[in-house]
VOGU-3710 file (C-alpha; in Angstrom, 3 decimals, decimal comma):
1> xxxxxxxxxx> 37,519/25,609/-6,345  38,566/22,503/-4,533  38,493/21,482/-0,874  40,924/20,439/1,894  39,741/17,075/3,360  42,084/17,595/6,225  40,093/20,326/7,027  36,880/18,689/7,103  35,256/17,440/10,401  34,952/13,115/10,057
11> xxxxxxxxxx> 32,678/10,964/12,103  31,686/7,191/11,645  28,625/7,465/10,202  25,937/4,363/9,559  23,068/4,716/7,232  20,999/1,491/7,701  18,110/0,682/5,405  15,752/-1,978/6,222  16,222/-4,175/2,564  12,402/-4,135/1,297
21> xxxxxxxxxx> 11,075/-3,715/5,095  7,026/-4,016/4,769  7,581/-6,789/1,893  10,360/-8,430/4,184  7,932/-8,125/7,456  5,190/-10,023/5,382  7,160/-12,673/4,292  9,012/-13,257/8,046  5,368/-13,716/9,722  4,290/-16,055/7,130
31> xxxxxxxxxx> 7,415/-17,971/7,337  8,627/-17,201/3,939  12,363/-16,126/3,436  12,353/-12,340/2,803  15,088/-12,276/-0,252  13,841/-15,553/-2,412  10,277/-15,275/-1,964  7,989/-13,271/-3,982  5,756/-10,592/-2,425  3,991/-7,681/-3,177
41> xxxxxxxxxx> 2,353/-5,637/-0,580  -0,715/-3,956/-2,186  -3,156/-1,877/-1,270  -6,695/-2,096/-2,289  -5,683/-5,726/-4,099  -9,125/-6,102/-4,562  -10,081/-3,231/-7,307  -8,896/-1,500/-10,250  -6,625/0,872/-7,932  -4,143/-1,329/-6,589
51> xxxxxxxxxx> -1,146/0,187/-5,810  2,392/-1,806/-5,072  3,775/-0,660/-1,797  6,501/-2,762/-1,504  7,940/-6,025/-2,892  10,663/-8,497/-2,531  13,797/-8,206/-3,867  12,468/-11,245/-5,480  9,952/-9,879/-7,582  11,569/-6,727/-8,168
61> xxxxxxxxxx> 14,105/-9,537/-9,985  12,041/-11,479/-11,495  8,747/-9,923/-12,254  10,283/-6,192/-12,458  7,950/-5,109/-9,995  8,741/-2,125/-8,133  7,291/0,466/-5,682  3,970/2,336/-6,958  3,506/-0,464/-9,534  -0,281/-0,178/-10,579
71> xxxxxxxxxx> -2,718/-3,706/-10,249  -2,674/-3,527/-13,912  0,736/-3,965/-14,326  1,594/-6,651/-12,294  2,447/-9,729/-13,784  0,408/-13,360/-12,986  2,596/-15,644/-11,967  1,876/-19,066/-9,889  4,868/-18,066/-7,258  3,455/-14,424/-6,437
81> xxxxxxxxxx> 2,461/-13,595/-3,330  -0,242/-10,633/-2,762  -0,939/-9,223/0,590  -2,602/-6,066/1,843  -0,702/-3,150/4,386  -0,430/-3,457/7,835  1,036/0,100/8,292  0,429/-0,707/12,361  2,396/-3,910/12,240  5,174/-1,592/10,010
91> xxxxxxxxxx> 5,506/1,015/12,650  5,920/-1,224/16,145  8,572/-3,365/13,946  9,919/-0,107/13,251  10,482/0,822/16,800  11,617/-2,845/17,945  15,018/-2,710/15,437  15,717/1,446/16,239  15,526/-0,027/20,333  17,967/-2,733/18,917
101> xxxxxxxxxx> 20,027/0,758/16,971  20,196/2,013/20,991  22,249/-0,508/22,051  25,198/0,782/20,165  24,331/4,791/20,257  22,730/7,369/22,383  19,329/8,788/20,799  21,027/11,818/20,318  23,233/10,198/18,012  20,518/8,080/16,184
111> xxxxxxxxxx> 18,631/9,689/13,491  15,547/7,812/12,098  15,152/9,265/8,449  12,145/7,089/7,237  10,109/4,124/8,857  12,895/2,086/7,373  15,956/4,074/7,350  18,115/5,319/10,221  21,455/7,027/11,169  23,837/6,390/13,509
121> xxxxxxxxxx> 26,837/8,412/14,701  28,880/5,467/16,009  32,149/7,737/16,555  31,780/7,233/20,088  30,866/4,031/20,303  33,872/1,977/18,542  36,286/2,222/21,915  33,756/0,851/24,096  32,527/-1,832/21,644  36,073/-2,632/20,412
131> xxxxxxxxxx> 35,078/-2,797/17,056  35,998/-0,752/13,818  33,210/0,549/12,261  32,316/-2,246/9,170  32,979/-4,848/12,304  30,106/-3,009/14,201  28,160/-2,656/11,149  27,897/-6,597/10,766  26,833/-7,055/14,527  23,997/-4,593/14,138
141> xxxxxxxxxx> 23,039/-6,427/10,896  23,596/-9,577/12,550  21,035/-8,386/15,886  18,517/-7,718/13,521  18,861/-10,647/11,339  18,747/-13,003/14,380  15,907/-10,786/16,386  13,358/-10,057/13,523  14,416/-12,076/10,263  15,037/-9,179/8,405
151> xxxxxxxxxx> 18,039/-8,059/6,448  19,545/-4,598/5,993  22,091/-3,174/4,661  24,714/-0,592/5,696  26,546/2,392/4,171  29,520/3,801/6,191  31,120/7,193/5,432  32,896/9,971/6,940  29,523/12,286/7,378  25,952/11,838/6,590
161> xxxxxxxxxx> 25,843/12,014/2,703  28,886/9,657/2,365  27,213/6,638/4,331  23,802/7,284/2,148  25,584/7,750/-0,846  27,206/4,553/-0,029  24,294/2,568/1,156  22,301/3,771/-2,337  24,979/3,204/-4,713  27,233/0,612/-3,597
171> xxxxxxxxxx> 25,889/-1,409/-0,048  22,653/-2,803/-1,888  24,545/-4,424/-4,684  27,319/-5,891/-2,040  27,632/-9,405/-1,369  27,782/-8,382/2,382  25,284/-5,712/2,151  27,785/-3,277/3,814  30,053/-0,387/1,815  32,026/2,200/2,920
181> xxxxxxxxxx> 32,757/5,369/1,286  35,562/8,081/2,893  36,941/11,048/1,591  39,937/9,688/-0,080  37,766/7,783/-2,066  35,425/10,330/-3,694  37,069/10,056/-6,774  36,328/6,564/-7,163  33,151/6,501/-5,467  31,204/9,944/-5,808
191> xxxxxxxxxx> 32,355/11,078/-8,841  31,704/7,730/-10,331  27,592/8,061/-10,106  26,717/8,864/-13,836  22,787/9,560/-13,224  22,772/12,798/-11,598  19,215/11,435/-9,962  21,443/8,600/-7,524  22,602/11,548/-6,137  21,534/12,039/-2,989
201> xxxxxxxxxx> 19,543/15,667/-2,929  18,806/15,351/-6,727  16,032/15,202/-8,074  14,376/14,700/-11,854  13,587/18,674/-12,037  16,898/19,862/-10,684  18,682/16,979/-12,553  16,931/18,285/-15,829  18,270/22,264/-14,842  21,467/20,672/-14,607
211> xxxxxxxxxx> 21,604/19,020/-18,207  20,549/22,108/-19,521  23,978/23,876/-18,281  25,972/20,719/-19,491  26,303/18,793/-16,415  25,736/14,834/-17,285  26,915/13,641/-14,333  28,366/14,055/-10,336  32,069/14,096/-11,771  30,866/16,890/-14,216
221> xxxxxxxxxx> 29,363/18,468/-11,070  32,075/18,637/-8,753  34,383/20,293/-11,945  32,155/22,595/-12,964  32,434/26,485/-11,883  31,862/27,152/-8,549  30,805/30,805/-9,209  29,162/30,117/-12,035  26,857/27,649/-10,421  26,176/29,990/-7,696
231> xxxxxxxxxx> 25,231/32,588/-9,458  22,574/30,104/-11,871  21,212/28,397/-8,796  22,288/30,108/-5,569  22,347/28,485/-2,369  21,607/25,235/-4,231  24,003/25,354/-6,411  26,735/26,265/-3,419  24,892/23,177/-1,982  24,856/20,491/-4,868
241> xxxxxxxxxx> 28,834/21,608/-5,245  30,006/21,017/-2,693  27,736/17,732/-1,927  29,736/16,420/-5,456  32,844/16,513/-3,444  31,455/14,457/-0,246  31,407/17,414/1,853  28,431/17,511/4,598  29,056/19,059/8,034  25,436/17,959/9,327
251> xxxxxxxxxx> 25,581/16,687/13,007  23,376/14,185/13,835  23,491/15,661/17,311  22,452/18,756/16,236  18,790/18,660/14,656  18,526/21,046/11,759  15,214/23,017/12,018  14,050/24,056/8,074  13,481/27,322/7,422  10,229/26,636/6,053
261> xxxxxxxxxx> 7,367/24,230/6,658  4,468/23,071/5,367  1,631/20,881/6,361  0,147/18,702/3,450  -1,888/15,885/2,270  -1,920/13,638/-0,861  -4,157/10,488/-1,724  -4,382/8,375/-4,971  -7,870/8,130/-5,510  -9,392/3,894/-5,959
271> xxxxxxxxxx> -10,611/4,946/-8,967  -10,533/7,802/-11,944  -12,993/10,566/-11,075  -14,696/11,866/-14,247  -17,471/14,217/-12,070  -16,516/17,606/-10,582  -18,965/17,210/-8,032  -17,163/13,951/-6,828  -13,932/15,373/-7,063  -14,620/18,425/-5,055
281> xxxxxxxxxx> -16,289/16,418/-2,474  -12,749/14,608/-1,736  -10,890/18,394/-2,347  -13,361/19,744/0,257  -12,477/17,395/2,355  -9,025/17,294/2,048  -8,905/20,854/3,020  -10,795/20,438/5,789  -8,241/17,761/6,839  -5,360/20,034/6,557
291> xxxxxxxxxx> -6,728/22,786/8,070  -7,359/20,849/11,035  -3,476/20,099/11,311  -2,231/23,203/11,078  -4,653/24,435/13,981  -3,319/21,639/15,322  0,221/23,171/15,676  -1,383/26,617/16,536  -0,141/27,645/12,822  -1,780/29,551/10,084
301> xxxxxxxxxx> -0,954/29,481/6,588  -0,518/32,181/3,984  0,114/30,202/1,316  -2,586/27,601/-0,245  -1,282/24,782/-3,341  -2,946/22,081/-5,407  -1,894/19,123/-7,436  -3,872/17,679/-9,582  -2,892/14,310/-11,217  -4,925/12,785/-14,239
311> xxxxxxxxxx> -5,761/9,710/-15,184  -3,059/7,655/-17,682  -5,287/8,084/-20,734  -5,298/11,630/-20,597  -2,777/13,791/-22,805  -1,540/15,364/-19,819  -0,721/14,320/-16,505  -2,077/17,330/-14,315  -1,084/20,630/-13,139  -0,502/22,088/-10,147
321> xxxxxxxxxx> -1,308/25,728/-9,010  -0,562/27,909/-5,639  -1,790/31,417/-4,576  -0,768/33,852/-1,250  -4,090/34,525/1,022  -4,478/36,359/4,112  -3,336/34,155/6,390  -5,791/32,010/8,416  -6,431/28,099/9,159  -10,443/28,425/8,779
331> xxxxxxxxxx> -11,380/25,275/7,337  -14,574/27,386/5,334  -12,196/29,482/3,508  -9,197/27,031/2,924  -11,443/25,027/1,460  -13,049/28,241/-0,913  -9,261/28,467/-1,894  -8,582/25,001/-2,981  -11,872/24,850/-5,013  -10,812/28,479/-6,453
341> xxxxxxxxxx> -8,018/27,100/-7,945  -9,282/23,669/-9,234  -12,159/25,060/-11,111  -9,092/27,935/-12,355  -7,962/25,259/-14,224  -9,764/22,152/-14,478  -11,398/21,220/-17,917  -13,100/18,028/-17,214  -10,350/15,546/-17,073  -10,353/12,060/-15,298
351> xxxxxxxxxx> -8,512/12,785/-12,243  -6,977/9,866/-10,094  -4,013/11,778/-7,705  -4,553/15,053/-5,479  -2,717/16,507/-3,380  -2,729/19,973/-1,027  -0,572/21,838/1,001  -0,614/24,914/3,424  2,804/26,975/3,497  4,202/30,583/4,505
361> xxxxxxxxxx> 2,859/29,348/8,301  2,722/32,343/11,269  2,754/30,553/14,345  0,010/32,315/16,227  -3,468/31,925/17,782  -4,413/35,966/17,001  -7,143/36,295/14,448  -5,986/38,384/11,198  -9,878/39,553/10,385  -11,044/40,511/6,797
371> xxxxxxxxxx> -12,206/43,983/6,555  -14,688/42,862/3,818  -16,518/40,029/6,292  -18,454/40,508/8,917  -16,385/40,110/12,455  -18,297/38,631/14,759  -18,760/35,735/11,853  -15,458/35,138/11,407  -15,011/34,882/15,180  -17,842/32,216/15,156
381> xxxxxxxxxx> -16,253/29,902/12,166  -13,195/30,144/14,102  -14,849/28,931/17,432  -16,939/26,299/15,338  -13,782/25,494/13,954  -11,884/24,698/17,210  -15,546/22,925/18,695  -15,141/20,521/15,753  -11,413/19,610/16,203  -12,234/19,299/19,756
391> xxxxxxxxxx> -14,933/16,088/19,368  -12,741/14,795/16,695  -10,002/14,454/18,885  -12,013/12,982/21,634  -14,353/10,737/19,894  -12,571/10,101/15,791  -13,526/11,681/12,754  -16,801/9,653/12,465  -18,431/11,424/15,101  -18,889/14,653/13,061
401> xxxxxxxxxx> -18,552/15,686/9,875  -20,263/17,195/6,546  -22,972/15,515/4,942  -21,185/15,570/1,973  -19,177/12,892/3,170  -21,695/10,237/2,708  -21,915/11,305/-1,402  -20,521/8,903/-4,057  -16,825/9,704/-4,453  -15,824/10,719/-0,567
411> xxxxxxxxxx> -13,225/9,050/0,930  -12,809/11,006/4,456  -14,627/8,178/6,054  -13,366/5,225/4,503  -10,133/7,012/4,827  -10,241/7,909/8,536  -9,564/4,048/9,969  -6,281/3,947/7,883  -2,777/4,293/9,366  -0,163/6,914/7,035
421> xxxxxxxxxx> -3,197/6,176/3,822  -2,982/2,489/4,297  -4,656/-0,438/6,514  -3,069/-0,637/9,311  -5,102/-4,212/11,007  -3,879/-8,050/10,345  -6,313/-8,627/7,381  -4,722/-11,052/4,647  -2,398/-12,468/7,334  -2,751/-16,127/7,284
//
């Protein structure tokens, strides 16, 4: 099976990526050139768990320091620069180059994927700008160069996935920063990415269920059996087919609303946790956390899952476990869940990551009661529930919560003054 690119729908499509945007921000308000200094924004520089957030394309080059690169494995060196978040400072940045973005498109044809990552359907806008879409693709880069001292760089294709798959695999290794990918061009382009996991919608597991039928690559991919791949993988496979060809008839004007949702929340913890207690201190409150957001959205779940990460020096590195409940979004028994299904499995081991997730959501506010509780009680949790989320709201998380959060090993507290997990203030700017 093959497809007709005549056939196919074709817009000018931009995907812009800010080029190492919180490392890049750091260096432009200290006066430091974003792409030959070196920089690593790190959180928590000051213990054991430091974690990389970002750096330079410098020290990526030089040092080999990337994204989620522990403390302990970054190298000394004289030249390095070490500076903590300022996830606030990220964020109004963030909305200062996508106001720049509106200049050139409507908002209904600007998608922001990421805090550093955008779309734009520029099809309109080439008449009235005179331009053809690589010349407009250098004037944004140029606005933001000249406005905020950053760089970015730009992948241009026919629909969504072409401009990404450009901007991944071709626009940060140009000398202009800029590639563009069309349909014509998929067999030099597309089916010329030999790591299945620089494909765009791939990742390690599915790349690893793809080996295992004998597909190495995209090119492999895009010739293997249509039917056949259907029938192993379904709508996926339909998917991942015809995604090897360049084919994606998303809109940008036309938001795509997932079928299913979740509501999570994941934290590395600053150190490795050797005591249950401790570590269902910061599971307890996690749930809590979540359960609060999905009452939030006037949701309830009926589906509860936990990741557990260990430490490095353990023989294995976790496990992660999910069950179907009766669905609710009371924080006392989402949190009886979670703990269920640690203790189901845990065995003592250091733990530093966890993570938790509500799924299977029923948008309503009725009350599903259990037969085997008391109702009136469960009517009360729920109204303490709601009472709780109420002066949270109001007055921040510090105004109420569990004792339990004072303990050794909680981090809801320390945790609550933090913007997306990470400081969000001007400390470490000099």
């Amino acid at each position: 099976m093959s497809f007709d690119y005549a056939l196919e729908p074709r817009r000018d499509i931009l995907c812009i990526d800010l080029k190492s945007f919180y490392a890049s921000v750091e260096c432009v308000d200290r006066g430091l050139h974003p792409l030959r200094t070196m920089l690593v924004v790190m959180s928590h520089a000051d213990n054991t768990g430091g974690l990389v957030l970002a750096s330079s394309p410098a020290a990526k080059q030089h040092l080999g320091v990337s994204n989620v690169t522990r403390k302990y494995d970054v190298p000394e060196h004289p030249d390095l620069v070490i500076v903590p978040p300022r996830m606030t400072v990220y964020i109004d940045r963030n909305l200062l180059i996508n106001n720049i973005y509106r200049r050139y498109v409507p908002d209904e044809f600007l998608h922001i994927y990421s805090i550093d990552e955008s779309f734009l359907d520029i099809t309109g806008s080439l008449t009235l700008f005179g331009k053809t879409p690589y010349q407009l693709a250098q004037k944004i880069q140029e606005d933001v160069q000249t406005e905020t001292g950053l760089y970015c760089t730009i992948g241009i294709g026919d629909n969504p996935l072409l401009a990404k798959l450009a901007l991944d695999n071709a626009a940060k290794n140009s000398p202009d920063m800029i590639a563009e990918w069309r349909y014509e061009k998929v067999p030099e382009t597309v089916w010329k990415i030999n790591d299945l996991a620089d494909m765009w919608g791939i990742g390690q597991r599915t790349k690893r269920r793809l080996n295992m039928m004998g597909i190495e690559s995209v090119y492999d991919l895009a010739h293997y059996d249509y039917y056949r791949l259907s029938e192993r993988l379904g709508v996926i496979g339909t998917q991942l087919y015809a995604n090897s060809w360049g084919i994606d008839r998303a809109k940008l004007n036309e938001p795509c609303k997932p079928l299913e949702k979740s509501y999570g929340n994941s934290q590395v913890l600053m150190k490795d946790y050797t005591s249950q207690r401790e570590i269902e201190i910061v599971i307890r409150e996690m749930a809590e956390q979540v359960a609060t957001r999905i009452r939030r959205h006037g949701c309830q779940t009926r589906c509860v899952s936990l990741s557990i990460g260990f430490s490095r020096g353990e023989s294995e590195r976790g496990f992660s476990l999910q069950m179907q409940i009766p669905q609710t979004n009371h924080s006392k028994k989402l949190v009886q869940q979670c703990l269920t299904l640690f203790r189901k499995r845990y065995r003592g081991e250091a733990v530093r990551n966890i993570a938790i997730a509500y799924s299977k959501l029923v948008y309503t506010e009725n009350i599903q009661l259990d037969l085997f509780e008391d109702a009136q009680a469960q009517i009360t949790s729920g109204n303490l529930d709601k009472a709780v989320d109420f002066v949270r709201s109001k007055y921040g998380f510090k105004s109420i919560f569990h004792a339990s959060s004072l303990e050794d090993g909680a981090t809801a507290i320390a945790r609550s003054s933090l913007v997306g997990g990470h400081a969000g203030g001007n400390d470490g700017l000099e």
